[in-house]
BALOBA-1460 file (C-alpha; in Angstrom, 3 decimals):
// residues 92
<rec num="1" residu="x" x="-4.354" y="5.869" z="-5.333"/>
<rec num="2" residu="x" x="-2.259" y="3.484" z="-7.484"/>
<rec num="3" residu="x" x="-0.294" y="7.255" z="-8.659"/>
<rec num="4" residu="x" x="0.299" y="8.171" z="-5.606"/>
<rec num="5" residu="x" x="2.233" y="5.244" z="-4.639"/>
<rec num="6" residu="x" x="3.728" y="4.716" z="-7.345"/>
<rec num="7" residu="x" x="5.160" y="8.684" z="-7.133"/>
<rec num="8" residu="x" x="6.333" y="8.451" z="-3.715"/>
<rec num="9" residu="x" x="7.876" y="5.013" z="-4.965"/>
<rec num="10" residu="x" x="10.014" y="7.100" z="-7.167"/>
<rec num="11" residu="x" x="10.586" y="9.743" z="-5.210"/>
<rec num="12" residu="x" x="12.060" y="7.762" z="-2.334"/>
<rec num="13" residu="x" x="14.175" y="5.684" z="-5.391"/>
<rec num="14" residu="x" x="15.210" y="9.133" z="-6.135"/>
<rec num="15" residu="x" x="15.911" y="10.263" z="-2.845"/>
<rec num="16" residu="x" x="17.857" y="6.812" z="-1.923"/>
<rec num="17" residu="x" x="19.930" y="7.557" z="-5.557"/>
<rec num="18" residu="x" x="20.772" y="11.102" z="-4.963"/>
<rec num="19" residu="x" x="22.230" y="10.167" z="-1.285"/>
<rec num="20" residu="x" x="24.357" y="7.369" z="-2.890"/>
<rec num="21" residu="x" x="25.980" y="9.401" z="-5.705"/>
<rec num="22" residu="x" x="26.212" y="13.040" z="-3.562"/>
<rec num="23" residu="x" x="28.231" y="10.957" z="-0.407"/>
<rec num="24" residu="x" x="30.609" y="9.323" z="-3.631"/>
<rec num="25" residu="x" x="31.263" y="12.659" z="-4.913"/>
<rec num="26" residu="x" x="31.971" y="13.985" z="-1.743"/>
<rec num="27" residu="x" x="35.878" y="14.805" z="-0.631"/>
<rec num="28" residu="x" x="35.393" y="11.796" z="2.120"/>
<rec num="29" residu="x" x="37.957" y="9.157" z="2.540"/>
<rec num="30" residu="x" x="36.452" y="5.732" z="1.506"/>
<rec num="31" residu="x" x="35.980" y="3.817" z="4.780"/>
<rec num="32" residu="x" x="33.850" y="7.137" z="5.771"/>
<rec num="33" residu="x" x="31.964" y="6.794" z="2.580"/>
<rec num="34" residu="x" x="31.036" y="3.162" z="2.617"/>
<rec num="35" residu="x" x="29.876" y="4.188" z="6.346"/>
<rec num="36" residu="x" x="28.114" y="6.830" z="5.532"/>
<rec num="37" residu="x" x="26.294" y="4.976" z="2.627"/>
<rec num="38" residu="x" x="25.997" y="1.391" z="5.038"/>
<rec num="39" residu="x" x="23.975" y="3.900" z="7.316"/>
<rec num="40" residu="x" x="21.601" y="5.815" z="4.430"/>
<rec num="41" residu="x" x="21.194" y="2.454" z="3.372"/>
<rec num="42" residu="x" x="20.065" y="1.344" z="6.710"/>
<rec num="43" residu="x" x="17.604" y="4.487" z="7.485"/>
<rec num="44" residu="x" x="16.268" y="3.522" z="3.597"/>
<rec num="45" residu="x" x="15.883" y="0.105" z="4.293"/>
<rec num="46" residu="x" x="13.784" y="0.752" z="7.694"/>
<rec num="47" residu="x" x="11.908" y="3.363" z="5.508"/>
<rec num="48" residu="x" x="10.607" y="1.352" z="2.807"/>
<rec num="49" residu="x" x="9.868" y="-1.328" z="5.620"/>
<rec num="50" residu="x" x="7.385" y="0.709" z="7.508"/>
<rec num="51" residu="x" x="6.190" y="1.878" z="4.000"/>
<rec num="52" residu="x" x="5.393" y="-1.794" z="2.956"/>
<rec num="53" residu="x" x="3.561" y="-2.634" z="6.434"/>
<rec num="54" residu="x" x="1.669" y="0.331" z="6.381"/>
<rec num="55" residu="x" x="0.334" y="-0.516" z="2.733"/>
<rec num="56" residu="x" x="-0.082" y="-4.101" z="4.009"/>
<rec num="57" residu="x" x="-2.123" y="-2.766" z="6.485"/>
<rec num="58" residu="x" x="-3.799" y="-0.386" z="4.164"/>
<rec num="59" residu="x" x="-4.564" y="-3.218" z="1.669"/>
<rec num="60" residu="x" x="-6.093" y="-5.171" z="4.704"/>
<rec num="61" residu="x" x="-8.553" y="-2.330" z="5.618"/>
<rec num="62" residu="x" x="-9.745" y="-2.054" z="2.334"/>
<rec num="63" residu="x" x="-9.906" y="-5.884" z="2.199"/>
<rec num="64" residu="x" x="-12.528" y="-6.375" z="4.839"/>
<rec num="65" residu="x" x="-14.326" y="-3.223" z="3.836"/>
<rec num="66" residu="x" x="-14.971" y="-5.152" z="0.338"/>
<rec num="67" residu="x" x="-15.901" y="-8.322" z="1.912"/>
<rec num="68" residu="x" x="-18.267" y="-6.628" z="4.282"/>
<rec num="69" residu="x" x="-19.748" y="-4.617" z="1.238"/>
<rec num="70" residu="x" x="-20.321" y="-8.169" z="-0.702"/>
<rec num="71" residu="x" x="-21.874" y="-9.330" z="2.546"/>
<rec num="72" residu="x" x="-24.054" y="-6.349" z="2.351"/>
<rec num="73" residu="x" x="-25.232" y="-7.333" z="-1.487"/>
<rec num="74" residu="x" x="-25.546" y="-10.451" z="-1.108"/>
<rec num="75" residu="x" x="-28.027" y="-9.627" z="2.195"/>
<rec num="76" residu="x" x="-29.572" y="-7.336" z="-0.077"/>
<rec num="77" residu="x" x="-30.081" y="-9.599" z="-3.102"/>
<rec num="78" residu="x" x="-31.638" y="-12.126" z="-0.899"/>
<rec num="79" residu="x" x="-34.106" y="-9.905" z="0.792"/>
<rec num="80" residu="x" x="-35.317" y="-8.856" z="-2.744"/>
<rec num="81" residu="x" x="-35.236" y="-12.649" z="-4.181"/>
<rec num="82" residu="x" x="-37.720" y="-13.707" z="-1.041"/>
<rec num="83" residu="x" x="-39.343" y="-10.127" z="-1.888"/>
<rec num="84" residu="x" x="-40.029" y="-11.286" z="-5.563"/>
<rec num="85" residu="x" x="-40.770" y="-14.960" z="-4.367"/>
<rec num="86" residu="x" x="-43.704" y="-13.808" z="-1.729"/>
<rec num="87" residu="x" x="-45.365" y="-11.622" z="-4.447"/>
<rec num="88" residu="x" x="-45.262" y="-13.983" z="-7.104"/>
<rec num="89" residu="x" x="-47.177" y="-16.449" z="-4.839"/>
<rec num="90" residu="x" x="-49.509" y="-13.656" z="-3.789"/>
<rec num="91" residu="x" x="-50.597" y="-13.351" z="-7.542"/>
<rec num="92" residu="x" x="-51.092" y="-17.571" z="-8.026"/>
């Protein structure tokens, strides 16, 4: 999981690069450029944005789905500790 974000992490740097130099190259006069790029930059910058709340959101999920799973253990453990306890006063 920690690949795939870290490819799409280049690929929208990338992306975001490629825009910037292609619109600098281009036959545009430079108050059209700078717009141009003020406005990629602004679609980019909304982009990455959504990207970072939905892996805050993502991290959250898996967050309380490893809590609940410790829960879970620790339940388990317990049960088996008392388990253990009750048969070793059976035998004395």
């Amino acid at each position: 999981m920690e690949n795939k974000g870290s490819a799409v992490g280049w690929f929208i740097g990338g992306a975001i690069l490629g825009a910037a130099v292609a619109l600098l190259l281009a036959p545009a006069p430079g108050t059209r450029t700078r717009r141009k790029l003020a406005k990629q930059a602004e679609r980019s910058r909304k982009t990455i944005m959504e990207s970072g709340q939905e892996i805050l959101e993502k991290g959250r999920e898996l967050y309380e789905r490893g809590r609940e799973i410790a829960e879970d253990a620790a339940e388990l453990f317990e049960r088996g500790r008392r388990i253990a306890e009750k048969q070793i006063d059976e035998r004395v």
